[in-house]
ZADO-453810 format. One record per residue: residue in three letters; chain; residue number from 1; x negated, y negated, z negated of N, C-alpha, C in turn. Coordinates in steps of 0.02 Angstrom, whole numbers, plus 50000, padded with zeros to 5 digits. Layout:
BEGIN
(pt ALA; A; NUM; (X; Y; Z); (X; Y; Z); (X; Y; Z)),
...
//
This chain:
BEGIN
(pt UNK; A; 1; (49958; 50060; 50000); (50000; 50000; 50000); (49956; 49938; 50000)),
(pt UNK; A; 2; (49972; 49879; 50062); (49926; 49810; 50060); (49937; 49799; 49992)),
(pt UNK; A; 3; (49878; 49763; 49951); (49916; 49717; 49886); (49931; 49649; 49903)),
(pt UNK; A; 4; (49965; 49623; 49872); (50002; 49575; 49869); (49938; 49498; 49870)),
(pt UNK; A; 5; (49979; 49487; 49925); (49918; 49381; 49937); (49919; 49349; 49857)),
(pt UNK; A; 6; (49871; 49336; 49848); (49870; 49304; 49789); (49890; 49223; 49806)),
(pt UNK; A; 7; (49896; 49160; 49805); (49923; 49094; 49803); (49917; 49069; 49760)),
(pt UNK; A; 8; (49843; 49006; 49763); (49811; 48963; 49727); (49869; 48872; 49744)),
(pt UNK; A; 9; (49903; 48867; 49695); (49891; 48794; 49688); (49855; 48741; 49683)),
(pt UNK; A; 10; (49830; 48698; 49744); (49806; 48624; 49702); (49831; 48567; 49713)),
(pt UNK; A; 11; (49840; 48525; 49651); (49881; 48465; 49641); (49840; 48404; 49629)),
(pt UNK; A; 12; (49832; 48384; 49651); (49787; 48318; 49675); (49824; 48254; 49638)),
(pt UNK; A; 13; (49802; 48223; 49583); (49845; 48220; 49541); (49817; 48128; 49500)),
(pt UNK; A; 14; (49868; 48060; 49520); (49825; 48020; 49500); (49899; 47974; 49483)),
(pt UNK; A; 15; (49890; 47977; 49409); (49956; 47933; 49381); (50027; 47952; 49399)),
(pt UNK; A; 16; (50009; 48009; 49376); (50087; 48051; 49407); (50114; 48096; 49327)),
(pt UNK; A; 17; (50109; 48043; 49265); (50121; 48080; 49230); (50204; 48067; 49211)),
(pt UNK; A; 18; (50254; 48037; 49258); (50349; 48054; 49271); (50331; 48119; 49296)),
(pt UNK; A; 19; (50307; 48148; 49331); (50335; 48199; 49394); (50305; 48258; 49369)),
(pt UNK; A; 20; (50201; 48245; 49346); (50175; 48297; 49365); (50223; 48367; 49299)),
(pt UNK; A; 21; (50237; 48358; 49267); (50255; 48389; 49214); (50310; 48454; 49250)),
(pt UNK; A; 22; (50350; 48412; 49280); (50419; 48449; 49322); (50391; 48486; 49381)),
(pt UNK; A; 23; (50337; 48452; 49432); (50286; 48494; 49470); (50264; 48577; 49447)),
(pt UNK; A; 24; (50237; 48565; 49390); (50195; 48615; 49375); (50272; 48679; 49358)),
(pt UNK; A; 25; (50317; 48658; 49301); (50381; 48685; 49291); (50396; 48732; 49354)),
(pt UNK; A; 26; (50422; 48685; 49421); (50452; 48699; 49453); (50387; 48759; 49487)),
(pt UNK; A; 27; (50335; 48759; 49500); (50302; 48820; 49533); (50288; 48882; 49486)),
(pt UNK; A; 28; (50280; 48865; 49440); (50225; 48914; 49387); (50262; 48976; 49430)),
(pt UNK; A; 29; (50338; 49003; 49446); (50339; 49063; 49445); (50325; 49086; 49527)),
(pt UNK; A; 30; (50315; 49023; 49562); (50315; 49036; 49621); (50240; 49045; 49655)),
(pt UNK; A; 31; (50188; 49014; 49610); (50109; 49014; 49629); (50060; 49090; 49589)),
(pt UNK; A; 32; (50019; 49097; 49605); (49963; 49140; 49592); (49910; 49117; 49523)),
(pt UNK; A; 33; (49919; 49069; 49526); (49879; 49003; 49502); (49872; 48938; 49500)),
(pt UNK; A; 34; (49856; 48892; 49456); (49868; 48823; 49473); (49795; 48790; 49461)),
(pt UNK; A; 35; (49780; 48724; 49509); (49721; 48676; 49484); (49770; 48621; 49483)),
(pt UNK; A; 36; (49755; 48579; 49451); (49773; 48501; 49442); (49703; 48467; 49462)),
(pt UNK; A; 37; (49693; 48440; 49490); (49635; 48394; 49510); (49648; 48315; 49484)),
(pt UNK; A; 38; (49632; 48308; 49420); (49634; 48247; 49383); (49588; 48193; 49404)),
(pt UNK; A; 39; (49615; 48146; 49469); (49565; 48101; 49505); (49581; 48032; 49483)),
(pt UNK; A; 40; (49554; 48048; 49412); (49523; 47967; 49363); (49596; 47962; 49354)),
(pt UNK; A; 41; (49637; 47976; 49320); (49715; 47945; 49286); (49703; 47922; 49233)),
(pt UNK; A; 42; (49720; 47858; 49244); (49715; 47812; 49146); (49799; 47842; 49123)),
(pt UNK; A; 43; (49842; 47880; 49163); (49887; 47885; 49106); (49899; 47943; 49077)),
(pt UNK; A; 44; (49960; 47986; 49053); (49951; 48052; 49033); (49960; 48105; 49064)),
(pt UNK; A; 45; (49950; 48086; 49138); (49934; 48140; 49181); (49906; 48188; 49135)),
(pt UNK; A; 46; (49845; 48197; 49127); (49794; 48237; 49111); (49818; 48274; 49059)),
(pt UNK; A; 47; (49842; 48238; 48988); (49868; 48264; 48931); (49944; 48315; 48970)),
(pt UNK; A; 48; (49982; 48311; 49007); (50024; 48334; 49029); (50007; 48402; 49046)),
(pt UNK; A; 49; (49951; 48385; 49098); (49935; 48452; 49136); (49908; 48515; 49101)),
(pt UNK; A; 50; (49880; 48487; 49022); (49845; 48517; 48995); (49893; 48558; 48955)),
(pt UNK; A; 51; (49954; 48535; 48925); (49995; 48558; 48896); (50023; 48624; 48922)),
(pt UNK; A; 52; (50025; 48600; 49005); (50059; 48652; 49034); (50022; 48728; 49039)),
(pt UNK; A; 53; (49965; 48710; 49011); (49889; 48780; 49005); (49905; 48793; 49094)),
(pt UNK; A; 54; (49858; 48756; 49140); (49848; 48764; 49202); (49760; 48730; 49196)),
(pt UNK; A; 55; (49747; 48753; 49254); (49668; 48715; 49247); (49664; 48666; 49270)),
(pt UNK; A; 56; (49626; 48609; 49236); (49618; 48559; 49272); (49541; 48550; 49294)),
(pt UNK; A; 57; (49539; 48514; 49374); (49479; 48479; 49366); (49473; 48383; 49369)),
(pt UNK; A; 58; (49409; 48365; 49334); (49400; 48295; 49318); (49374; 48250; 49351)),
(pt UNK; A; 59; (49416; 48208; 49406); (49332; 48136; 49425); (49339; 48100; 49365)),
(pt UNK; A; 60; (49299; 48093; 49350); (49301; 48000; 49274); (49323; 47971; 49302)),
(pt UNK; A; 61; (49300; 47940; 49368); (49384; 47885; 49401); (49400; 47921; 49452)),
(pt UNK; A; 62; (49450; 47855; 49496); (49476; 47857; 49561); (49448; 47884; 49611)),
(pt UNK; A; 63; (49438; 47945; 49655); (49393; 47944; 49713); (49432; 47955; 49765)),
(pt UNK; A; 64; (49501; 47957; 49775); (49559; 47958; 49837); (49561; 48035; 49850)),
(pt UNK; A; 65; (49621; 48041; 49863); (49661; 48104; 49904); (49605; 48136; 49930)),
(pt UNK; A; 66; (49558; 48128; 49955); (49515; 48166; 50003); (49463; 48191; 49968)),
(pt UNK; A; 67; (49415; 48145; 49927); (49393; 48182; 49860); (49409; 48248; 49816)),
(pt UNK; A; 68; (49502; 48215; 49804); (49536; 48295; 49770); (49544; 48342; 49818)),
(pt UNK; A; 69; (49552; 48340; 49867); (49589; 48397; 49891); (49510; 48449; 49892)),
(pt UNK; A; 70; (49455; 48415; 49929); (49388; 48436; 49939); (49368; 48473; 49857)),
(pt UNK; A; 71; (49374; 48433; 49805); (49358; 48461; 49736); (49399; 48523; 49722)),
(pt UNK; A; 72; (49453; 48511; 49753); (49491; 48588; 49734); (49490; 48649; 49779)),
(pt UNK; A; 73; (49461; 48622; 49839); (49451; 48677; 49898); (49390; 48715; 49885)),
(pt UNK; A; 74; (49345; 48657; 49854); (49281; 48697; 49823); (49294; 48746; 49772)),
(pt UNK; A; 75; (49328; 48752; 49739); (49326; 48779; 49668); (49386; 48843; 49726)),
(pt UNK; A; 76; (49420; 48842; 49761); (49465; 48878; 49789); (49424; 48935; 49823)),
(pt UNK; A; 77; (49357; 48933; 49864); (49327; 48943; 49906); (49293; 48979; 49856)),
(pt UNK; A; 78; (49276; 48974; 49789); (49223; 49006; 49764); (49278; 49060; 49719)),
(pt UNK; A; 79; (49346; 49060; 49748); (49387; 49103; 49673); (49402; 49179; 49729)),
(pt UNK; A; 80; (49460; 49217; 49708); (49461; 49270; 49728); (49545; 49253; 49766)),
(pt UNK; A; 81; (49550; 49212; 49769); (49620; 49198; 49803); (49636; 49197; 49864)),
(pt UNK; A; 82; (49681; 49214; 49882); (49668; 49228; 49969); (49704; 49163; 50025)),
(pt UNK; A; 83; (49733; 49120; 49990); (49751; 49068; 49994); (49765; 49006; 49943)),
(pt UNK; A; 84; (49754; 48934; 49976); (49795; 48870; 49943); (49854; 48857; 49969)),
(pt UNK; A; 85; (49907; 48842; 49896); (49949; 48781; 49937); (49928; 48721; 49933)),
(pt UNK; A; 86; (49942; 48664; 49964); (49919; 48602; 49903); (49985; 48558; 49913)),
(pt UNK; A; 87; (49989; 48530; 49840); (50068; 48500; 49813); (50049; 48441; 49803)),
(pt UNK; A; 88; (50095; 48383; 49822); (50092; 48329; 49796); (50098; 48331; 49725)),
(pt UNK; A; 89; (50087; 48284; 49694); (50098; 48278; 49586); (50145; 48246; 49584)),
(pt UNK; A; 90; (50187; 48211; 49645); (50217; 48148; 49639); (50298; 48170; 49642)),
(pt UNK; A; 91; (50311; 48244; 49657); (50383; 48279; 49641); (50409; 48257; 49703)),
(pt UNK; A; 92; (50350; 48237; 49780); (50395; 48235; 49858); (50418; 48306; 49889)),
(pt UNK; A; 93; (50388; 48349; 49860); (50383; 48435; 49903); (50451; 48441; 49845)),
(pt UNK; A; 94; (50501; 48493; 49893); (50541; 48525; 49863); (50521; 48571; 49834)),
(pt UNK; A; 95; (50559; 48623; 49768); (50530; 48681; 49736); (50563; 48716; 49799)),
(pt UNK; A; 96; (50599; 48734; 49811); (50617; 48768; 49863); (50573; 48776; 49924)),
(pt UNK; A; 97; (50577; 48702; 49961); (50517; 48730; 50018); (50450; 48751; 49992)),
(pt UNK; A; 98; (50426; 48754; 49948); (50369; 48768; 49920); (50357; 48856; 49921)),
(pt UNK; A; 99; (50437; 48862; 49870); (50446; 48952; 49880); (50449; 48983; 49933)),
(pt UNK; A; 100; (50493; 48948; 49978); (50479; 48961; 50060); (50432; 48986; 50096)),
(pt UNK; A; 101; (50381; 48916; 50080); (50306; 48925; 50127); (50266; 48996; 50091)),
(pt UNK; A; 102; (50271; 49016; 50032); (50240; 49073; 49982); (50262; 49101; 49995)),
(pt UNK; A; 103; (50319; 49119; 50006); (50357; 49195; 50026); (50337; 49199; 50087)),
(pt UNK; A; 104; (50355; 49176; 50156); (50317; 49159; 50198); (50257; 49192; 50221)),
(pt UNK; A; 105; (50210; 49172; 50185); (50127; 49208; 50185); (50132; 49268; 50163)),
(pt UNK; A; 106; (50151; 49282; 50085); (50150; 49335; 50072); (50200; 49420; 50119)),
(pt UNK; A; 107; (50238; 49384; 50131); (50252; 49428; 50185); (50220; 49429; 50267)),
(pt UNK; A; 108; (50205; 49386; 50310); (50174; 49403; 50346); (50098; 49356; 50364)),
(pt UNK; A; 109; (50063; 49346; 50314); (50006; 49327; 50315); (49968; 49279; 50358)),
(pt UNK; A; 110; (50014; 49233; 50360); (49995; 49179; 50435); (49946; 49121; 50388)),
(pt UNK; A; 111; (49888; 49130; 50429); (49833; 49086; 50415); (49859; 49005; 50381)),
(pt UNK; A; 112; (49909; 48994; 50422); (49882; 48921; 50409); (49977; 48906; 50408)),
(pt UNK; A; 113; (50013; 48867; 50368); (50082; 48840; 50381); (50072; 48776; 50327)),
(pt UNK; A; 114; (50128; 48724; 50385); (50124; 48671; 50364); (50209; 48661; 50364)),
(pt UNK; A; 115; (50229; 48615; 50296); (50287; 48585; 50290); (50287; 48521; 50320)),
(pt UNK; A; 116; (50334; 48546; 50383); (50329; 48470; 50427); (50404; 48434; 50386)),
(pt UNK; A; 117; (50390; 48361; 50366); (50460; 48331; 50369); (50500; 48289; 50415)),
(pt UNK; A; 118; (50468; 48316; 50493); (50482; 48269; 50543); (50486; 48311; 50601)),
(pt UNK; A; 119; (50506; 48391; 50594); (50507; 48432; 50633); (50591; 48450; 50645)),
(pt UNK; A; 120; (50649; 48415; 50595); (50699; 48432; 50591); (50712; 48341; 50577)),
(pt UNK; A; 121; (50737; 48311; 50654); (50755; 48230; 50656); (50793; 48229; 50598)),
(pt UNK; A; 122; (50874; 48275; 50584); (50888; 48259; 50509); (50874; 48216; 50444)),
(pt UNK; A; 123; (50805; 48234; 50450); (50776; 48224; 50390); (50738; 48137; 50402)),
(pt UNK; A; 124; (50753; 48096; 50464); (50711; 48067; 50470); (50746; 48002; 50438)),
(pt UNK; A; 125; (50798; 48016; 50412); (50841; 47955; 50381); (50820; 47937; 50321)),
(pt UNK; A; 126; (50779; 47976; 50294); (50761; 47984; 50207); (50700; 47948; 50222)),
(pt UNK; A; 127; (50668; 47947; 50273); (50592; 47930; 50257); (50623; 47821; 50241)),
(pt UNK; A; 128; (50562; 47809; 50213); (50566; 47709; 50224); (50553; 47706; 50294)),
(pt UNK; A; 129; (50602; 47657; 50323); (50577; 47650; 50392); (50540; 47648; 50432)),
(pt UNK; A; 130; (50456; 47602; 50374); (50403; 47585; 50378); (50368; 47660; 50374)),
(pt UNK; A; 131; (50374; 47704; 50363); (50333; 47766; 50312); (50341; 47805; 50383)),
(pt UNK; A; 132; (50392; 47810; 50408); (50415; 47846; 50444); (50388; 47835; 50500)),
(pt UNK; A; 133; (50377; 47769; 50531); (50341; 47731; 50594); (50259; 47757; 50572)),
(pt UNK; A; 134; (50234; 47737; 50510); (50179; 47763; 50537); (50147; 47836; 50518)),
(pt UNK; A; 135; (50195; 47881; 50510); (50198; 47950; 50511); (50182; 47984; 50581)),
(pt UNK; A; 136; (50263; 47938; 50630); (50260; 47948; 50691); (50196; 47957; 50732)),
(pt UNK; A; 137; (50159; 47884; 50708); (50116; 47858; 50758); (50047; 47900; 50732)),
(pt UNK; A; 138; (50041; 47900; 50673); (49988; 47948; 50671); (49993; 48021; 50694)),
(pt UNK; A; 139; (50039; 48048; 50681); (50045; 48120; 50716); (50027; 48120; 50800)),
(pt UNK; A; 140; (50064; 48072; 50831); (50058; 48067; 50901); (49967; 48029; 50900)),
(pt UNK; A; 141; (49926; 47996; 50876); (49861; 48013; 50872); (49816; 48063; 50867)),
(pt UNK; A; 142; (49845; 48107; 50812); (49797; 48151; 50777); (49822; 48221; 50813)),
(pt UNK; A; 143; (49861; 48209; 50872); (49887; 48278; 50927); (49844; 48234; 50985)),
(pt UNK; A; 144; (49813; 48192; 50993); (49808; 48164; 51059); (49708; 48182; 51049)),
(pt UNK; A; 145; (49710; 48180; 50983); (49610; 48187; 50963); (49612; 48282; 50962)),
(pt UNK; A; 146; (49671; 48331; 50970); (49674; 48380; 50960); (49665; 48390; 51029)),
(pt UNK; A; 147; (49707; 48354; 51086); (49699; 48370; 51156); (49767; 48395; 51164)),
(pt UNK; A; 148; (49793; 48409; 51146); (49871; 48437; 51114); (49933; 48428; 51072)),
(pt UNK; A; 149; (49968; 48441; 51082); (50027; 48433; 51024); (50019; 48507; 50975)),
(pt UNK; A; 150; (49996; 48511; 50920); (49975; 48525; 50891); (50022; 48529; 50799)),
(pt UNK; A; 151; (50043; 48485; 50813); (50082; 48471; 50717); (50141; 48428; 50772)),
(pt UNK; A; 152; (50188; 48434; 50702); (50258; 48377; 50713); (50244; 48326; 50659)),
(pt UNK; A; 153; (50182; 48350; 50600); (50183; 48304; 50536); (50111; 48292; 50520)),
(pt UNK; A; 154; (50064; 48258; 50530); (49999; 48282; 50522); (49994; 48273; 50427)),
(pt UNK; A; 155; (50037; 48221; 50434); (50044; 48167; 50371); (50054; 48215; 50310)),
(pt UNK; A; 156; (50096; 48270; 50309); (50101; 48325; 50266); (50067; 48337; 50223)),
(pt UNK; A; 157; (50075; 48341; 50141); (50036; 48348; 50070); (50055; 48431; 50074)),
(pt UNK; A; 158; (50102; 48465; 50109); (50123; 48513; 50085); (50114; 48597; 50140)),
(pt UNK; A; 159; (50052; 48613; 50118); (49998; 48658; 50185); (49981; 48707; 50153)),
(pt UNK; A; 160; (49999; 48771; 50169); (49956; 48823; 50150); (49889; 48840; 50201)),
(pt UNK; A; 161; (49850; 48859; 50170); (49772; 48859; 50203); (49738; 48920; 50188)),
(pt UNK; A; 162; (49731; 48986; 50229); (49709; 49035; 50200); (49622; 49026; 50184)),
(pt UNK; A; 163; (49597; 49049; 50132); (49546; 49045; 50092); (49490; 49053; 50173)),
(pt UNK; A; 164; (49492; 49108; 50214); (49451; 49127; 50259); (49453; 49056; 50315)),
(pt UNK; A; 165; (49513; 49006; 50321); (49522; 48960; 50362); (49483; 48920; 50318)),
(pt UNK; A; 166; (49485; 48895; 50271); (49455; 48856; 50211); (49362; 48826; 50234)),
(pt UNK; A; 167; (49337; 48898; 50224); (49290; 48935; 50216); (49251; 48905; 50295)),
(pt UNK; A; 168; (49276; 48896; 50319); (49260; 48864; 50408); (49275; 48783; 50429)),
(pt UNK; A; 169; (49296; 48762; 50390); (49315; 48678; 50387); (49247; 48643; 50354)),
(pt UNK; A; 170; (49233; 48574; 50396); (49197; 48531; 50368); (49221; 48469; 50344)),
(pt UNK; A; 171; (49232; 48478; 50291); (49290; 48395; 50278); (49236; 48359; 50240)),
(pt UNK; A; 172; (49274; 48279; 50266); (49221; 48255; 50243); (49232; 48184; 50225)),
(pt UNK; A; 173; (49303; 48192; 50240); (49351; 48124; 50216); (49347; 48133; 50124)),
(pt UNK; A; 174; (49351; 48042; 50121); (49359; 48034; 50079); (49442; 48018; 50033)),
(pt UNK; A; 175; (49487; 47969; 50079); (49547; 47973; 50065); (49594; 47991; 50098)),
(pt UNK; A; 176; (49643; 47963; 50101); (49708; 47968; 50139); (49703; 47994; 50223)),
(pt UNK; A; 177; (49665; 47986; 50233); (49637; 48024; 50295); (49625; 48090; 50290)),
(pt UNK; A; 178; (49606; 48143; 50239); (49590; 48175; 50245); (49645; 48237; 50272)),
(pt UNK; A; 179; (49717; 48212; 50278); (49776; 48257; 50297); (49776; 48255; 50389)),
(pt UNK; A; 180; (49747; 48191; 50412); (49720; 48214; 50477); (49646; 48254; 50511)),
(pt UNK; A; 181; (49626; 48246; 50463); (49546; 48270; 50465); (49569; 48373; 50450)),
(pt UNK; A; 182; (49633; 48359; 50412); (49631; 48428; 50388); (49654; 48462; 50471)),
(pt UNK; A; 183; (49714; 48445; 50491); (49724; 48474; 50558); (49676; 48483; 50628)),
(pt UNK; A; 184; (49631; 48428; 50627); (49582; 48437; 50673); (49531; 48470; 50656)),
(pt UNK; A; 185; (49504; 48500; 50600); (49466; 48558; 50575); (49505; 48617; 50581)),
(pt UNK; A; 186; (49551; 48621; 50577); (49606; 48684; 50608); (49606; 48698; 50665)),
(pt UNK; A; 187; (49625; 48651; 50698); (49636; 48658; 50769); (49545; 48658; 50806)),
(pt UNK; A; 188; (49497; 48633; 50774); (49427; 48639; 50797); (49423; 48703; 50811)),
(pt UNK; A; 189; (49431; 48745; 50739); (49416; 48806; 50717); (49456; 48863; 50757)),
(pt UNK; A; 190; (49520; 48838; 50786); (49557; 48882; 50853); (49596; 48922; 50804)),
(pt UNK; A; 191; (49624; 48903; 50754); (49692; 48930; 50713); (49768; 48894; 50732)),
(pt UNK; A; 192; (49823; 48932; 50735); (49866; 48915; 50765); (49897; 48864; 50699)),
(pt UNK; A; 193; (49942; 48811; 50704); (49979; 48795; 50650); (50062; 48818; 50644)),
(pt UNK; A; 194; (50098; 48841; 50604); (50152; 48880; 50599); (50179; 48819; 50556)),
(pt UNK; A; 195; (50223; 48784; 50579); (50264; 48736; 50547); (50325; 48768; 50506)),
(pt UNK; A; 196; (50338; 48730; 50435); (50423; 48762; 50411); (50458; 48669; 50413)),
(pt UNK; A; 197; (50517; 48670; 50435); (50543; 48610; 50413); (50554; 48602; 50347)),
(pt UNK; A; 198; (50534; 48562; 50323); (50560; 48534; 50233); (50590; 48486; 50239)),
(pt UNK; A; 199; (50612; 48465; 50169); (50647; 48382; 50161); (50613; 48325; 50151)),
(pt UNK; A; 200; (50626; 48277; 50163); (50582; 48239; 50140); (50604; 48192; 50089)),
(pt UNK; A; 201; (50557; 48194; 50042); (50601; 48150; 49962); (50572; 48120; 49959)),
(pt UNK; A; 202; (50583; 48031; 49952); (50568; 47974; 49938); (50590; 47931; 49865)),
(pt UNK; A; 203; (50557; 47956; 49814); (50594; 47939; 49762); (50572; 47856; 49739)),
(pt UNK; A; 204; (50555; 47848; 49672); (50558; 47756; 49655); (50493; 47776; 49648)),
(pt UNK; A; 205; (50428; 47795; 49646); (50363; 47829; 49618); (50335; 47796; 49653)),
(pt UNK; A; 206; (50278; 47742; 49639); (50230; 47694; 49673); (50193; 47746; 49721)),
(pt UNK; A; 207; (50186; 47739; 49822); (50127; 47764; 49824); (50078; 47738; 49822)),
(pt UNK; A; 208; (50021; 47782; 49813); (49952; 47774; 49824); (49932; 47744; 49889)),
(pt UNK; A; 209; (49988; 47759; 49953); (49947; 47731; 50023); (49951; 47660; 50034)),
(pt UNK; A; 210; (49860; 47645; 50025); (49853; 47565; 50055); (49864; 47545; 50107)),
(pt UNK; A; 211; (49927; 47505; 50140); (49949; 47523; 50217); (49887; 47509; 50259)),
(pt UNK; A; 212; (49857; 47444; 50248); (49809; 47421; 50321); (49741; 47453; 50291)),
(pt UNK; A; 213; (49710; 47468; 50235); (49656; 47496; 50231); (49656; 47579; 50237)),
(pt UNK; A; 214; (49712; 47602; 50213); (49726; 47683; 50237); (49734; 47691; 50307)),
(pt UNK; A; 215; (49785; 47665; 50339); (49784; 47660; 50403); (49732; 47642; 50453)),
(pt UNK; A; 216; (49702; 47604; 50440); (49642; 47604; 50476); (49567; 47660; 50450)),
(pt UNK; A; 217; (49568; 47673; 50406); (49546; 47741; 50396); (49548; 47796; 50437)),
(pt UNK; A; 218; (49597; 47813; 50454); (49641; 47859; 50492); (49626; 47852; 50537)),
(pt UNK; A; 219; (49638; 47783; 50563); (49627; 47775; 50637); (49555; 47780; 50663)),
(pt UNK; A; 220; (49494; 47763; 50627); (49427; 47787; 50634); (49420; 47839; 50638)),
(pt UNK; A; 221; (49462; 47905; 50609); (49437; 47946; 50605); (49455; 47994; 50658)),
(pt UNK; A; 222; (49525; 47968; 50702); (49557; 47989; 50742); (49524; 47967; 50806)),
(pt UNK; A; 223; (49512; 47894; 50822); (49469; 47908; 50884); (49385; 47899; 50882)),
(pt UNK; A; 224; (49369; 47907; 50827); (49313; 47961; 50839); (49300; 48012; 50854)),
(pt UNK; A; 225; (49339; 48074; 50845); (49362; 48117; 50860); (49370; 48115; 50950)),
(pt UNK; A; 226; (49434; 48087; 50963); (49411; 48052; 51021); (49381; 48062; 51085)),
(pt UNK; A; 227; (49315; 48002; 51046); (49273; 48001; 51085); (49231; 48066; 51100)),
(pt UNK; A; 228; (49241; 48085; 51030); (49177; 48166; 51012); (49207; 48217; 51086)),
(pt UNK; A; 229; (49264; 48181; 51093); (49268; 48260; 51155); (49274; 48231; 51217)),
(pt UNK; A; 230; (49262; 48184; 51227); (49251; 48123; 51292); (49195; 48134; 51305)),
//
């Protein structure tokens, strides 16, 4: 009998101590394991996560989305797990699509699936108008540096990544970029992406994305890329 995919959580996690608490709740029965990646929170993120007896790891401060996800892929890459999910802290991923994408793998073992929230128009009423425009526009970038249409969402916090796909990526972003950097190391590497539609939840929760300094982030990193195949 195959044994059963094991499914590593990491939660990338910075002043999310409304949500992260109900986060962790809502997976414990649905994950393998959990990391919290505590990237510099002055609030009780940290004390939260700890309560919940999950592991955490520590920057002393701020080092952006791309920092955590990299700090937890490391520690992922060196464990015995045969995959990540990675969850927002901020309570946008449904518990449901979450169980989805896990059941999902564990039954037929597909390398790589991403929760698109822009693969089912439905859903496109929930996004902020603004959020949503430049979702659009980056996806239709970060498929155009692929050579392909490639994702419906590049923008997506919510990706399973099998440990062996992991294991072949050079990331090297530091923030908010690093969710396009993640698909073009996929698609470098010649793994297919298997989309699930999710919802998309926009609650009152400050984000983290700096529009014109994230965005232009992105955009460096997208036509550099680019050029790299010009």
């Amino acid at each position: 009998m195959e044994k059963e995919r094991k499914v590593l959580a990491i939660i990338p996690s910075y002043n999310v101590e409304r949500t992260i608490g109900n986060v962790l709740d809502g997976i414990k029965y649905i994950v393998d394991g959990v990391i919290v990646v505590n990237d510099g929170s002055y609030d009780r993120t940290r004390q939260i996560a700890e309560d919940k007896k999950v592991k955490i790891l520590d920057h002393s401060k701020n080092m952006g989305l791309g920092f955590a996800l990299r700090t937890g892929f490391k520690e992922a890459i060196d464990s015995d797990f045969d995959a990540v999910i990675t969850i927002d802290g901020d309570g946008q991923h449904g518990i449901e699509d979450i169980a989805n994408i896990v059941k999902i793998y564990k039954e037929k073992g597909i390398p790589v699936i991403i929760g698109s929230r822009l693969k089912n128009k439905e859903e496109w009423k929930n996004f902020p108008k603004a959020r949503l425009l430049g979702n659009l526009i980056m996806t239709f970038l970060t498929n155009l540096a692929c050579g392909r249409k490639v994702t419906t969402d590049s923008q997506s916090g919510l990706r399973l990544i099998e440990r062996e796909v992991l294991k072949k990526m050079e990331l090297k972003s530091k923030r908010m970029e690093i969710s396009s950097e993640i698909i073009l190391e996929i698609h470098r590497n010649k793994f297919p992406i298997f989309e699930v539609p999710i919802k998309a939840i926009y609650k009152e929760e400050k984000s983290n994305y700096r529009v014109i300094l994230d965005s232009l982030r992105i955009l460096f990193l997208i036509i550099s890329r680019i050029f790299q195949k010009a």
